[in-house]
N, C-alpha and C positions, 0 to 999 in steps of 0.2 A: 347527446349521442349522435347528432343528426351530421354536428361539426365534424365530430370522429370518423362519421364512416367519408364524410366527403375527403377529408385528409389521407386516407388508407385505400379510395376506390381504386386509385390507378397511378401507383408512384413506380418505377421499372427501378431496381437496382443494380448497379454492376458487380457481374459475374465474380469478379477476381474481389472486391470488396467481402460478398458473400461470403466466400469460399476461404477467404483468408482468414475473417473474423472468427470463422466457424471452427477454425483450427485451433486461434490463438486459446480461444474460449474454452475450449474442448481440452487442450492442455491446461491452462489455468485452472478446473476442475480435480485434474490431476495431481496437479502441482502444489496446489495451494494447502490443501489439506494435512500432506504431508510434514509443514513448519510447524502445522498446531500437534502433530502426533508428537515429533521431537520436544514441542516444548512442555507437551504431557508428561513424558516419560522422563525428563529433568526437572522439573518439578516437584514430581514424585518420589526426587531421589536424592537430589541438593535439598541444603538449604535455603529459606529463606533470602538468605546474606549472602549466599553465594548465586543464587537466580537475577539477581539482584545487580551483585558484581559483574559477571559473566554477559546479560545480555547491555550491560547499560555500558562496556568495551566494547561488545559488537556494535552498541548504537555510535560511540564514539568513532570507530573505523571510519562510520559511513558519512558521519560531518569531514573527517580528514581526507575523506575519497574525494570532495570535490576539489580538492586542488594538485590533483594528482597526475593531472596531464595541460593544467592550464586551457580546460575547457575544448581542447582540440578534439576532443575523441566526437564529443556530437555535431563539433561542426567537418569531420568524417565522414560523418554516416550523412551530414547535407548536402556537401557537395560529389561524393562517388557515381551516383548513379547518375549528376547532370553530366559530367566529365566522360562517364562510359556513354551517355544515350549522343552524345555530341561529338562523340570519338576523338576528345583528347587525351589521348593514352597517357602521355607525358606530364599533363598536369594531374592524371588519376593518380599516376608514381610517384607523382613530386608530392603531394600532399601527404600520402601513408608514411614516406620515409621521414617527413618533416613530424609530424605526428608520435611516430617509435619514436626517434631522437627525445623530442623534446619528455615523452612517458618517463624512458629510461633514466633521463636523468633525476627528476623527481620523484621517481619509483624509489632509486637510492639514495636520494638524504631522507626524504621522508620515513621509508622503511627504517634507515638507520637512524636518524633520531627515537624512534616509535621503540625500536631496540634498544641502544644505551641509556634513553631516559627513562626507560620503565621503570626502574628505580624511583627518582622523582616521583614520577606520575602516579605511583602507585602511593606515595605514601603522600602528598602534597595535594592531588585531585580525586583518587579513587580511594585514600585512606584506609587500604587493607593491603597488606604485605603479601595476598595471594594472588595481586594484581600483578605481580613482574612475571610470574611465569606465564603467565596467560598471557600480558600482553608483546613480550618476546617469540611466544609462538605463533601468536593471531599475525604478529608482522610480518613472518614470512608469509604467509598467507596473505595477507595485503599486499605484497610485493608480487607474488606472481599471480593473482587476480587481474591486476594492474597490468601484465607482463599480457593479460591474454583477451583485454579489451580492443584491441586493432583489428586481431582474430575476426571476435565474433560482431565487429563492427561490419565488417566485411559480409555476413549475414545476413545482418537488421536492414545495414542500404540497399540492399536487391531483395528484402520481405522474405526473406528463405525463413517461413513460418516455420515450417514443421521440425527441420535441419537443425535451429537456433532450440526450438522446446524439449524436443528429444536428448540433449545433452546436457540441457536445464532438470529437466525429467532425470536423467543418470546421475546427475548429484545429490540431488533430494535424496532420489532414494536410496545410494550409497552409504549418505551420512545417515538416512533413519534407519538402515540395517544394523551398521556398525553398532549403533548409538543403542539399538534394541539388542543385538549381540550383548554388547558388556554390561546392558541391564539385567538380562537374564543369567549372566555369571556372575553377577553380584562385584563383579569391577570399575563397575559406574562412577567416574573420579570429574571435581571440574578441572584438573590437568589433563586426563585422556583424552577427555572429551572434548577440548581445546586441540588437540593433538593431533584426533581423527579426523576431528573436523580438516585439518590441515591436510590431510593425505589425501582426504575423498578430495581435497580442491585439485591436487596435484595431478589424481587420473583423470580428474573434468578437463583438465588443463590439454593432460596429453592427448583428449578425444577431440579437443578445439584444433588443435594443430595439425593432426591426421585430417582431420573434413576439410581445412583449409587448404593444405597442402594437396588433399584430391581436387577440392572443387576451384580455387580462386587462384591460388600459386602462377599458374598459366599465363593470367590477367596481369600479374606486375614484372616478370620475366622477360618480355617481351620489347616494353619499352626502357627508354633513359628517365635518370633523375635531370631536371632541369632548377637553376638557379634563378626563379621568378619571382624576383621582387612581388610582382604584383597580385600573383595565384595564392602566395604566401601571406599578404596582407589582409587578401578577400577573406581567408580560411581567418586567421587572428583575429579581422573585425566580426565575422560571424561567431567567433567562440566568447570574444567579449560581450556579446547579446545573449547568448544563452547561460554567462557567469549570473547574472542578476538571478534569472528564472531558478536553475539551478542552486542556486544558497540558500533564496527565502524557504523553495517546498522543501529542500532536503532538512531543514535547520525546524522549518514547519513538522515535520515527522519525528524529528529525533530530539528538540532540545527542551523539554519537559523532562525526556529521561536523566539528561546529563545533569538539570538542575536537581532531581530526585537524588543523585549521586554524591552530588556535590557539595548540596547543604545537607539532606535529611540521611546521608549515608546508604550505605547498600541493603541494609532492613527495608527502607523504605523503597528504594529502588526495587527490590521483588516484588512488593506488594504493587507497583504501581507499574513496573513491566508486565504482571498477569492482567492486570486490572486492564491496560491496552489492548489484549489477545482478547479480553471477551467481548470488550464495547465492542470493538472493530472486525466481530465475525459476522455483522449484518452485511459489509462489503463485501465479501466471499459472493452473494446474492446479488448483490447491486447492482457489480460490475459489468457481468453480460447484459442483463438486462439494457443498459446505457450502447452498451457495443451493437447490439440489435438495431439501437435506432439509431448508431451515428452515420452511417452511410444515407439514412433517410435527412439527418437534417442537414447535411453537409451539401447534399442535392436541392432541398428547397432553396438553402441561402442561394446555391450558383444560380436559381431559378428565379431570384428575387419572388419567391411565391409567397410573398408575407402574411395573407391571410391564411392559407394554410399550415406556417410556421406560427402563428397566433395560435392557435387550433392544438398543436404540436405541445409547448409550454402550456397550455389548461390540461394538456394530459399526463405531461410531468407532475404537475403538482397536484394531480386529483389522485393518479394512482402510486406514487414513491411515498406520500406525505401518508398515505392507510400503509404502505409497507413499513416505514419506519415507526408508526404507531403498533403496527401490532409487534414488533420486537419490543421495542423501547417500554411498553408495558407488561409483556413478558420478563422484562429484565428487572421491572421494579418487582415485580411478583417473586422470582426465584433468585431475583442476583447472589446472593448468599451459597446457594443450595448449586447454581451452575459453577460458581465458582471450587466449590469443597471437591464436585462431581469431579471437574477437570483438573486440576491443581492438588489436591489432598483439600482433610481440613486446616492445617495452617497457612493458608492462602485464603481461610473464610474474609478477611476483609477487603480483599482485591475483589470479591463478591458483592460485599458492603458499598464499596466506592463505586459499584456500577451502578448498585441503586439508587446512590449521592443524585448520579448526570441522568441515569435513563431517561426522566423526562423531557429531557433535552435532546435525544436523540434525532427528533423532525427535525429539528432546527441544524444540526449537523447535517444531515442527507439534505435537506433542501437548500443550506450555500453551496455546498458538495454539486449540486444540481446549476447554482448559478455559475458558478466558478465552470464546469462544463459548457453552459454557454455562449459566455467568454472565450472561450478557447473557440467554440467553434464560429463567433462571430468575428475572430481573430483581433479580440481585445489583448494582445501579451501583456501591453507596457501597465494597462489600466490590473491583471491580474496579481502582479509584481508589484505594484504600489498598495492595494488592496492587502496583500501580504507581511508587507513588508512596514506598515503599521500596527499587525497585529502581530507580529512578530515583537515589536519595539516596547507594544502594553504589556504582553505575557511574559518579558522579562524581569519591567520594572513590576509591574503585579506581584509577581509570583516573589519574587525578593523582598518587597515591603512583607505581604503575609508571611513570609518564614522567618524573615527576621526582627521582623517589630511585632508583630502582633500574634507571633508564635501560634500559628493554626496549622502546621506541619502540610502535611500532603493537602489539606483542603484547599489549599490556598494558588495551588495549581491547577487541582478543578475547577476552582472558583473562575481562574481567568478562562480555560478551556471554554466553558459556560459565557460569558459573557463574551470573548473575543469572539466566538463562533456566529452569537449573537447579531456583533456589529458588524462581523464579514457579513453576514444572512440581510442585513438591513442594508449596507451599502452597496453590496454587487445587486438587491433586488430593483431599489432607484437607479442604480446606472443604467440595469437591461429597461427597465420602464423610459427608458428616455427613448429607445429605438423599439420597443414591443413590450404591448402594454401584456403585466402579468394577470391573468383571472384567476381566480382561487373559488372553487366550488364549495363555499362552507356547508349547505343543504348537506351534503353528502360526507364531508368530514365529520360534522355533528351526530348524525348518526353513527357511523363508524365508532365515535369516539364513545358514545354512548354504552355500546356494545361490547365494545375491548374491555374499556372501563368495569361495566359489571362482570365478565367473565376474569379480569383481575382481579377484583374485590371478594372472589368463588375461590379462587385457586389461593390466594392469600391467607384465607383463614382455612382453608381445608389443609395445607403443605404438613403444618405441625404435625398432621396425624398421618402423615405418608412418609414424608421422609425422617431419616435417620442419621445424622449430622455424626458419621464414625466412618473411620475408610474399609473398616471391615464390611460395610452394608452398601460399598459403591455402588457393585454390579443391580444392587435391586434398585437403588438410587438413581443408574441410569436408566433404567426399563420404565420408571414411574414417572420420569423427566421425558422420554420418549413418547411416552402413552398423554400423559398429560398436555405436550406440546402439540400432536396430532389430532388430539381436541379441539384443543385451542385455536389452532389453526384452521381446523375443519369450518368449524361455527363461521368463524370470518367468512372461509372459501364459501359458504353455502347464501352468507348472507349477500355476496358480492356476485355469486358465480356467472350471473348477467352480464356485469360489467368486465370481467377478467375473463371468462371466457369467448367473450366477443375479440378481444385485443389480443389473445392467445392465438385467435385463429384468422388473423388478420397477420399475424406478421407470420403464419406460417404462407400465407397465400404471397406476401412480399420476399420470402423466400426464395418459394418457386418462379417466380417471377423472374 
C-alpha cells in the first residue's frame, strides 16, 4: 500500500487528456449498451440460424473493411493534424484527395463483387440461400460507410470527441428504435432488419456530411491539390505499417466467427455469436477503468519514472486479476441462466459455453493488460508478431478439431483458452525483460477463496430460484439482479480498503 500511495501522491495530469477521456468514456457508457439491447431483441425473435447468419455477415463485412481504402484512411487521421499544426495547407489537400480517390475506387469493385457474388457466397461460404438478400443489402451499406470514413476522419485527427460520439450516439439509437419499432409490430424479419439497418446508416451518413461541411469544408477549399511524389509516398509507407496491425486485431476479433460459419454452419454460429456478447460484457467495465490510468502511464514512461511505473503494473495485476475473478466465477455459476435471461432459452448453450472458458477469464483481462503495455511502451512491431502467431495456431487448431476429431464448437474454445494462454505467457516475459512484473498472490488467494465459496452458495441454491421458461424472465431478471448485488457486495466489503483507497486517489488525480 505504501508503494501505492507513493505512486498516486503527486502525479499532475493534462487538462485536455482529462477532459477528453472523460467524454470518450462517458459516451461509451452510452453507447455501448445499446448493441447488447439490439442484439436482445433479435434474439428474441430470429432464429437460432438466422442470429447466426446475420451477425457472422456483419462479422464478415468487418474482415472486408480492411482493405477497403488500402489503409489510407489511418494513415489520414496521422498525418492531418501534423500538416495543419505546421501550415502545410497543400499537402493537408493533397493527401484527403488522394485518400477519397483511392476509397472510391475500392468502395466499387469491392461493393460490387460483395453484390453480384452473393449468390456464391451464400451458397459456397455461408450455405443458407437467405444469405444473398442480406448480403446485397449490407453492401450498399458497406459502400457508403466507406463513402463517409474521410468525413469523420476529419474528426478523430483534431479529437472533436464529443462531435464524432454524438452522431455515433444517433445511430445506435436510430437502429434500436427502429429495430424495437417492428418488434412491437410483430414485423421483426432478418430481411428488414438488414434493411433498417441500411437506412439508419444513410441518415448517420447525411449528419456526417452536414458537421463536416459546417466545420472542416473551410479547411480544404482554400488550398490547391499538389502532385507530390513525396507527401504521397510518406502517407502509402505509413498505411503499409498500420496494414500488419490492422489485419492481425481485426482478423483477432472476427475469425472464430467466420470459422463457426463455415464449417459448423449458422446453428452454430448463433450459438457461438451470443456466446461472444456474454464472455465479453466484462469489457464494457474494463475499458474506462484502463482509460483512467492511461494518461497516468503515458506520463511516467515520458518521465522515465520506473519505479514508480513498477508500482503502476503491481496495481494492474492486484486489482483487474480480483475484477476478472469475480465475473469469471459469476459466469461459471449462472452462465446458463444469464444466458436463457438475455437471449431466450434456446440460446441456453451460448450460456453453457461460457461456463466451458469462464475460468479462464483472468488469463484473458491480464494478456488484455499486457498487450495494453505494449502499446504504451510502444512495442507495435513485437504486438503484431505476438498476434500474428496466435492467429496462425487458432486457425490450424481450430480445423484439426472440427474436422478430425469432430469436437464441433469446443474446439474453438479449446484454442481461444490456450492461445490466450500463450499470448499471457509470452507478452508477460517480454514486459519482464524492461519491468519486472509482481503479482500479489497473499491477496489473490484470499480473494479467490471467497469468490470461490460464494460460487459454490449461489450454484446449488440457482435450482430453487430460477425458472429456465421465458415466461418467468422478468422474475428471472430481478433474482439475477438481487443475487449479483450480493455477490458483488460481499467482495466490495471484503476489499473496500483496498478499492476504496484507489477510487479516491484517482478522483484527487482528476482534480489535479
Amino acid at each position: 500500500m505504501d508503494g501505492e500511495i507513493e505512486l498516486l501522491a503527486d502525479q499532475p495530469l493534462g487538462q485536455k487528456l482529462i477532459k477528453k477521456g472523460f467524454w470518450l468514456y462517458f459516451f461509451m457508457f452510452l453507447i455501448t449498451p445499446v448493441g447488447y439491447f439490439i442484439k436482445v431483441i433479435v434474439s428474441n425473435t430470429f432464429s437460432v440460424e438466422d442470429v447466426g447468419l446475420f451477425y457472422s455477415i456483419l462479422s464478415f463485412l468487418f474482415i472486408i473493411s480492411l482493405y477497403n481504402d488500402f489503409w489510407l484512411t489511418e494513415a489520414l487521421q496521422y498525418f492531418l493534424p501534423k500538416y495543419r499544426l505546421n501550415k502545410e495547407y497543400n499537402k493537408y489537400k493533397t493527401i484527403t484527395i488522394i485518400t477519397r480517390l483511392a476509397q472510391f475506387i475500392s468502395w466499387v469493385i469491392i461493393a460490387g463483387i460483395l453484390y453480384f457474388w452473393a449468390p456464391w457466397l451464400a451458397e459456397h461460404y455461408f450455405k443458407n440461400p437467405n444469405a444473398i438478400d442480406i448480403l446485397q443489402t449490407m453492401s450498399l451499406m458497406y459502400f457508403w460507410i466507406n463513402f463517409i470514413q474521410v468525413f469523420s476522419s476529419f474528426f478523430t485527427a483534431f479529437q472533436n470527441v464529443i462531435a464524432t460520439n454524438i452522431v455515433e450516439m444517433f445511430r445506435m439509437y436510430t437502429t434500436l428504435f427502429i429495430t424495437l419499432f417492428m418488434w412491437l409490430w410483430w414485423t421483426l424479419t432478418i430481411h428488414n432488419f438488414s434493411f433498417w439497418r441500411v437506412i439508419g446508416t444513410y441518415i448517420w451518413i447525411g449528419i456526417w456530411i452536414i458537421m463536416f461541411f459546417k466545420k472542416y469544408w473551410y479547411t480544404l477549399k482554400r488550398w490547391k491539390f499538389e502532385r507530390d511524389i513525396t507527401t504521397i509516398k510518406k502517407q502509402m509507407h505509413y498505411a503499409r505499417r498500420v496494414f500488419l496491425w490492422a489485419n492481425v486485431s481485426t482478423l483477432l476479433l472476427n475469425i472464430n466467427q467466420q470459422m463457426s460459419i463455415f464449417f459448423l454452419w449458422s446453428t452454430a454460429a448463433g450459438y457461438f455469436s451470443n456466446f461472444i456478447s456474454v464472455f465479453t460484457i466484462f469489457t464494457f467495465f474494463f475499458s474506462p477503468l484502463v482509460a483512467f490510468l492511461f494518461p497516468l502511464v503515458t506520463e511516467l514512461l515520458e518521465k522515465k519514472e520506473t519505479k514508480k511505473f513498477d508500482i503502476l503494473l503491481h496495481m494492474f495485476y492486484k486489482y483487474f486479476s480480483i475484477f476478472a475473478l469475480t465475473f469469471s466465477w459469476l459466469f461459471i455459476a449462472l452462465g446458463p441462466e444469464i444466458g436463457t435471461i438475455l437471449f431466450g432459452t434456446k440460446f441456453i448453450y451460448s450460456g453453457i459455453l461460457v461456463t466451458y472458458v469462464a475460468p479462464f477469464l483472468i488469463i484473458n483481462l491480464l494478456y488484455t493488460i499486457n498487450f495494453y503495455i505494449l502499446w504504451w511502451m510502444g512495442k507495435v512491431k513485437e504486438r503484431v508478431k505476438f498476434l500474428f502467431w496466435w492467429l496462425l495456431g487458432n486457425i490450424i487448431v481450430s480445423i484439426l478439431g472440427i474436422m478430425i476429431f469432430k469436437i464441433w464448437i469446443l474446439s474453438i474454445l479449446a484454442w481461444m483458452v490456450v492461445g490466450r494462454l500463450i499470448l499471457f505467457i509470452l507478452t508477460g516475459r517480454y514486459i519482464n525483460k524492461y519491468q519486472k512484473i509482481v503479482f500479489d498472490r497473499k491477496f489473490f488467494i484470499k480473494n479467490l477463496i471467497i469468490i470461490g465459496t460464494l460460487t459454490i452458495i449461489i450454484y446449488f441454491i440457482k435450482t430453487d430460484i430460477f425458472i429456465s421458461n421465458n415466461i418467468y424472465r422478468i422474475q428471472n431478471i430481478w433474482y439475477l439482479i438481487i443475487i449479483s448485488i450480493g455477490y458483488i457486495g460481499v467482495i466490495w466489503w471484503i476489499n473496500y480498503k483496498n478499492l476504496g483507497y484507489i477510487l479516491k486517489e484517482i478522483k484527487q488525480l482528476k482534480k489535479k
